[in-house]
N, C-alpha and C positions, 0 to 999 in steps of 0.2 A: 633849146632848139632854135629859137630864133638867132641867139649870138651864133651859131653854127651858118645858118642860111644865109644871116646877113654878113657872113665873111670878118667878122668882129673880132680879130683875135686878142685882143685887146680886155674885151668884154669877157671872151672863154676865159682867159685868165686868171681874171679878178673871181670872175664867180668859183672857177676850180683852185682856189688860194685861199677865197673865203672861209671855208672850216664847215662852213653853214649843211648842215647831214642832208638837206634834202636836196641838194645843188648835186648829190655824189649817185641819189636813186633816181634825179630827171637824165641821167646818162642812160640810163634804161626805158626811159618814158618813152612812147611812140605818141606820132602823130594820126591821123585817118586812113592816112596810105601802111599806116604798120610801121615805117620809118621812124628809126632812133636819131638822136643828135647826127652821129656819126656816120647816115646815111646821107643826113641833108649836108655833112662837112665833104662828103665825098665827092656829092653829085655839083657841088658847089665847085668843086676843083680846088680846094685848098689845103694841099696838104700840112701846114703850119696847122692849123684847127685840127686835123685826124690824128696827127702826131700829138698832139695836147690831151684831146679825149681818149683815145688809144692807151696813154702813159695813164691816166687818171682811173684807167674803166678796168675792172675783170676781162681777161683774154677772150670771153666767152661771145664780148660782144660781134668780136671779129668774126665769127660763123654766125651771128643771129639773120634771121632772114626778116624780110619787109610781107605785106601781105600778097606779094606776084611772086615771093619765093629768092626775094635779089639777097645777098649778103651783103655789107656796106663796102667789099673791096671786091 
């Protein structure tokens, strides 16, 4: 989540490269607002980071909603 917020594509990268299994279920993790990685890549404006978690993530995330009901797109 924070490589997401902090516009780190760099960082998304490495960690989505890694192999590492729990790096693949924090793409699902929400923060206090309900918001996934991919809500904070959105609201960030970086589509390079959405386009990375998107390819990485189950299609499913793309309908998930935030706790106000947002989907990440």
């Amino acid at each position: 989540m924070c490589a997401a917020r902090n516009r780190s594509l760099s960082a998304v990268k490495i960690l989505l490269n890694s192999g590492i299994e729990a790096v693949g279920a924090s793409l699902t993790m929400r923060d206090a607002s309900g918001a996934m990685p991919l809500h904070a890549a959105v609201s960030a404006c970086f589509p390079k980071i959405c386009q990375a978690l998107i390819t990485a993530s189950n299609k499913d995330i793309l309908h998930t909603e935030n706790r106000i009901g947002e989907t990440p797109l």
